[in-house]
BASE-758111 format. One line per 3 residues: number of its first residue (from 1); their letters; for each residue y, z, x of N, C-alpha, C. Coordinates in Angstrom, 1 decimal, m for minus. Each point is the difference from the previous one (the first is absolute). Example, Ala and Ser with C-alpha at 12.3 -4.5 7.8 and 13.67 -1.06 7.14 Angstrom:
% residues 2
1) AS) m5.7/7.8/13.2/1.2/0.0/m0.9/1.2/0.0/0.9; 1.1/m0.7/m0.4/1.1/0.0/0.9/1.1/0.8/m0.8
END
This chain:
% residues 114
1) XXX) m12.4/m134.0/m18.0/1.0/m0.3/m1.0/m0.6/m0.6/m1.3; m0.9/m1.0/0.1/m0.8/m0.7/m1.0/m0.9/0.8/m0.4; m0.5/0.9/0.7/m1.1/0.6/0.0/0.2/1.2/m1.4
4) XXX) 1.4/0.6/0.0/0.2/0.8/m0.9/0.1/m0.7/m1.4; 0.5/m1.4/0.0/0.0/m0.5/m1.0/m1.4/m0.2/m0.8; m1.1/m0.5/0.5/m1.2/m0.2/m0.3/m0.5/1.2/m0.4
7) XXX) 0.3/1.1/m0.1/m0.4/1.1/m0.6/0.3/0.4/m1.3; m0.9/m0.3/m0.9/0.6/0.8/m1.2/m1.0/1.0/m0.6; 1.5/0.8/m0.4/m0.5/1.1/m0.6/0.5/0.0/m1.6
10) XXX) m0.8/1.2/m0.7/m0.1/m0.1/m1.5/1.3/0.3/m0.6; 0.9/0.7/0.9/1.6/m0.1/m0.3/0.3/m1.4/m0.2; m0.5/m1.1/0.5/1.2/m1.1/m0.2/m0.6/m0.9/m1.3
13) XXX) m0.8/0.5/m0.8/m0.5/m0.3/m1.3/1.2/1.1/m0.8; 0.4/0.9/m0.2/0.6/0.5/m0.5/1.6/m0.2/m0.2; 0.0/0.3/m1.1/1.5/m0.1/m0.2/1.2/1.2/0.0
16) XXX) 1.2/0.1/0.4/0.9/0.9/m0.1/m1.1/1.4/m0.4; m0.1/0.1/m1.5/m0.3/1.0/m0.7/m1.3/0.1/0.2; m1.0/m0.9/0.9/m0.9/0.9/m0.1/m1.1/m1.2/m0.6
19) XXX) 0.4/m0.6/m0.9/m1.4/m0.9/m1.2/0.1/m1.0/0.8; m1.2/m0.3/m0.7/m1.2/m1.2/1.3/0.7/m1.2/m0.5; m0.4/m1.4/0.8/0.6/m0.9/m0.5/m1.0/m0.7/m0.9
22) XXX) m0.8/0.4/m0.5/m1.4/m0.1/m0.8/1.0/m0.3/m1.0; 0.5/1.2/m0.7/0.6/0.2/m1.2/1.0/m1.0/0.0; 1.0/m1.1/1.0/0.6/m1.0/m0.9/m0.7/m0.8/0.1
25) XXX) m1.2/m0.5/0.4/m1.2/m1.1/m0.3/m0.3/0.4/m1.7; m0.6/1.1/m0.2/m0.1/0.5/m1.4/1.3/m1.1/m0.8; 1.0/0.6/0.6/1.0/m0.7/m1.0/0.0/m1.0/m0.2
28) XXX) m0.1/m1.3/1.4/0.1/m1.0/m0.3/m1.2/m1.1/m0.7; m1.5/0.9/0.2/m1.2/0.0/m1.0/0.4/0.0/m1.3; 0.6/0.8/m0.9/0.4/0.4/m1.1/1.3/m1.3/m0.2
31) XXX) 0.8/m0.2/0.7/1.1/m1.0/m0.3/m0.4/m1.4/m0.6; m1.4/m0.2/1.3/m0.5/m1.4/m0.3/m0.8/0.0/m1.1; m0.8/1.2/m0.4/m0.8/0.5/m1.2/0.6/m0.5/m1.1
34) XXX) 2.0/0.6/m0.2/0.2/m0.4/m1.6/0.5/m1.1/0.5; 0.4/m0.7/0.9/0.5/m1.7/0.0/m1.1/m0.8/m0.4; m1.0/0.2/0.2/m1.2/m0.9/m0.7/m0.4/0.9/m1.5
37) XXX) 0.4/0.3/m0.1/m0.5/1.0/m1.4/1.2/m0.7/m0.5; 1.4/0.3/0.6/1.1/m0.9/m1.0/m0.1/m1.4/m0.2; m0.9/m0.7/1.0/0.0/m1.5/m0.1/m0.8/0.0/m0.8
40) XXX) m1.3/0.3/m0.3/m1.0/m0.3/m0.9/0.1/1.0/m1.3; 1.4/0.4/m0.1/0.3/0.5/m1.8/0.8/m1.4/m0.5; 0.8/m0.2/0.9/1.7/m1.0/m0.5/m0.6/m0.7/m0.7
43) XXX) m1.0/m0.9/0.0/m0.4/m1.0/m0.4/m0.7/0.3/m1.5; m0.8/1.3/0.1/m0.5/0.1/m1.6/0.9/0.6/m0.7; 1.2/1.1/0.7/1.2/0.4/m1.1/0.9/m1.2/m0.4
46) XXX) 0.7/m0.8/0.7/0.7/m1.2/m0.6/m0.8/m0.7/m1.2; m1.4/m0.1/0.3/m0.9/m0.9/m1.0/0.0/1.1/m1.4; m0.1/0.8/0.7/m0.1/1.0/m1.4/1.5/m0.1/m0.6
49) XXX) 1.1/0.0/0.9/1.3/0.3/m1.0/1.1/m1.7/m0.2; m1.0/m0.9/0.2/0.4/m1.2/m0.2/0.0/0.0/m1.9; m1.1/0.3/m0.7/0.6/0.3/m1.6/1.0/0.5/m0.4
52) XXX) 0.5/0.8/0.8/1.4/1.2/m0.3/1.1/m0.7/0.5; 0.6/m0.6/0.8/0.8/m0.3/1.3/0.2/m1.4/m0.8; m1.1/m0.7/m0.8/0.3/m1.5/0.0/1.1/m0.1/m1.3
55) XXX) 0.0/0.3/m1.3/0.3/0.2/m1.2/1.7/0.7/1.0; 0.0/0.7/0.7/1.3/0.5/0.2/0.8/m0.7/0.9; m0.8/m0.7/1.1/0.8/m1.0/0.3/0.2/m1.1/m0.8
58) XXX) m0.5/m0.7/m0.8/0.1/m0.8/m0.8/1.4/0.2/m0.8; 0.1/1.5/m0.7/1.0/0.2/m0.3/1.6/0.2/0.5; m0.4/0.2/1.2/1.3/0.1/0.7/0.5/m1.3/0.2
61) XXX) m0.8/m0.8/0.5/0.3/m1.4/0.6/0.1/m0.7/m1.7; 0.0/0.2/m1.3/0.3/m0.5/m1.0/1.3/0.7/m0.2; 0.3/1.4/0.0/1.4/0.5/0.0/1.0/m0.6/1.0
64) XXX) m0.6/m0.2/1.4/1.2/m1.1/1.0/0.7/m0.9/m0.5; m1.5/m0.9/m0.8/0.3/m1.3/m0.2/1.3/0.0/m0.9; m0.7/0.4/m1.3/1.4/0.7/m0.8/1.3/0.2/0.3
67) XXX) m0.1/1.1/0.8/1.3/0.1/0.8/0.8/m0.8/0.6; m0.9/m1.4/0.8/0.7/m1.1/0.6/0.1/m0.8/m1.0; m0.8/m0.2/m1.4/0.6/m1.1/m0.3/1.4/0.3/m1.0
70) XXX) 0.0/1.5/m0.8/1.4/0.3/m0.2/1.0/0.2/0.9; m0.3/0.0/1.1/1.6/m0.3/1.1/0.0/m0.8/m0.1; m0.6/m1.3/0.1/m0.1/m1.3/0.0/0.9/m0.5/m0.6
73) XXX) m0.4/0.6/m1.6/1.3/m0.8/m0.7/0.9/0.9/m0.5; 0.3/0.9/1.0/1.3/0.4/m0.1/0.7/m0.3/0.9; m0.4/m0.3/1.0/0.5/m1.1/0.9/0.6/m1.3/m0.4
76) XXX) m0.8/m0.7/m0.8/0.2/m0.8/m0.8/1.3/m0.2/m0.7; m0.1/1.0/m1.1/1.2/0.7/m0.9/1.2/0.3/1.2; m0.1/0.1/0.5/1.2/0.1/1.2/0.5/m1.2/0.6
79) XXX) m0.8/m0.7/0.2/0.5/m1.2/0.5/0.3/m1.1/m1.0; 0.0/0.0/m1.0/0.3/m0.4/m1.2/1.9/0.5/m0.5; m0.3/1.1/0.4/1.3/0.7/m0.7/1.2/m0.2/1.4
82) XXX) m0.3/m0.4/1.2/0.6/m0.3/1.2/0.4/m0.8/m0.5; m1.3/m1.1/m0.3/0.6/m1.6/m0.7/1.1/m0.2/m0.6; m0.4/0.8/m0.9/1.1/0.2/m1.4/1.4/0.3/0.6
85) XXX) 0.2/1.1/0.7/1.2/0.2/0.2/0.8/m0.6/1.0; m1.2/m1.0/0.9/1.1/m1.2/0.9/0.5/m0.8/m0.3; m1.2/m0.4/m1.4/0.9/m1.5/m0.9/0.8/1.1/m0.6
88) XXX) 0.2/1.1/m0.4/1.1/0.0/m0.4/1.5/0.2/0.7; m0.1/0.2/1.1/1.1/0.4/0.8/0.1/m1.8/0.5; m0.6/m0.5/0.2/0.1/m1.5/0.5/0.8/m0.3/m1.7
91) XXX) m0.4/0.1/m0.9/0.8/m0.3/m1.2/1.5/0.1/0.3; 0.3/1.0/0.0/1.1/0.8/0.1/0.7/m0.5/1.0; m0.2/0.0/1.2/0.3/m0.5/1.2/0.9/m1.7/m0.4
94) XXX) m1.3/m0.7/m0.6/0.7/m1.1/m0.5/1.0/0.0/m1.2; m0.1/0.2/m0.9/1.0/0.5/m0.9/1.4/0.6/0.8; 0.0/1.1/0.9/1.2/0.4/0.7/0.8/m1.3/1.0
97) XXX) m1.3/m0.9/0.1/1.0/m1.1/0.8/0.5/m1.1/m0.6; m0.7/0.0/m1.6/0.7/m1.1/m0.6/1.4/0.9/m0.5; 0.3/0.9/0.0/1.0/0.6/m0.9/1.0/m0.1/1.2
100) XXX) m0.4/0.5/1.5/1.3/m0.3/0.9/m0.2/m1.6/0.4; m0.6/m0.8/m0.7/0.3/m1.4/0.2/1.3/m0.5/m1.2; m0.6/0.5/m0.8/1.5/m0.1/m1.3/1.0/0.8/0.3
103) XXX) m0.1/0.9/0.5/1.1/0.9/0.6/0.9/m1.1/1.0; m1.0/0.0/0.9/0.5/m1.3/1.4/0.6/m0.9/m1.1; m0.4/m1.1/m1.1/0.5/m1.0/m0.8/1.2/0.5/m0.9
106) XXX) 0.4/1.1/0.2/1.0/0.6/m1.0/0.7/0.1/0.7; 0.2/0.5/0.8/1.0/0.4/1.4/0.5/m1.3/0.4; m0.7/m1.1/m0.1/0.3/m1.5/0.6/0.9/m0.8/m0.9
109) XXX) m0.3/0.2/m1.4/0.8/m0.5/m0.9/0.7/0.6/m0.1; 0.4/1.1/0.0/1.3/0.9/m0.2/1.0/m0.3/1.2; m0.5/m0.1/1.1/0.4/m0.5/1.2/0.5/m1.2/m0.5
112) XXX) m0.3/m1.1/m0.3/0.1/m1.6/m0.2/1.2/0.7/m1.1; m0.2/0.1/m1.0/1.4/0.3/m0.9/1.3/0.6/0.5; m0.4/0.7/0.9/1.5/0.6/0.8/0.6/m1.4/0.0
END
C-alpha cells in the first residue's frame, strides 16, 4: 500500500495539459524579479517626480485653505444675520406684550367706569 505511494513517476510532475511544473517556478522567478525591480525604481521615480508633485500639492492645499477660509466667513455672515433676526423678533415679541398690557389697562378702566 505504502509502497505504491513511494513511487514516483514523471506523470506526477505534470500538469492536467501536459506542462512541467518548471514553467510555474519560471513564473514565480519572474514575479519576484519585477518585485525587486519595483522596489528598487519607487524610490528614484518619486525622487525624480517630487519637483513636479510638490508646486501642485502646494497648490491644492493653498486652494483648500481658501476654500475653508471663505466658508468660514460665511458661516460667520450667517450667524450674524440669525443674530439679527432674534433681536428682532425678541423686539417684537416685546412690543406685542406691552400693547396687550395697555390693552389689559384699557379693558380695566373701561371696566372701572361701568
Amino acid at each position: 500500500m505504502f509502497r505504491d505511494r513511494a513511487r514516483i513517476s514523471i506523470n506526477d510532475f505534470k500538469c492536467n495539459n501536459g506542462v512541467d511544473y518548471m514553467v510555474r517556478n519560471d513564473d514565480l522567478v519572474k514575479g519576484v524579479a519585477i518585485g525587486i525591480g519595483a522596489a528598487l525604481l519607487v524610490p528614484v521615480v518619486i525622487t525624480a517626480l517630487v519637483p513636479v508633485v510638490k508646486p501642485i500639492a502646494r497648490s491644492i492645499f493653498k486652494a483648500g485653505l481658501m476654500v475653508y477660509e471663505k466658508g468660514r466667513e460665511r458661516v460667520e455672515e450667517m450667524g450674524e444675520a440669525v443674530e439679527d433676526m432674534v433681536a428682532e423678533v425678541e423686539d417684537e415679541l416685546v412690543e406685542s406684550r406691552e400693547s396687550v398690557d395697555e390693552d389689559e389697562d384699557l379693558v380695566v378702566s373701561v371696566a372701572k367706569d361701568l
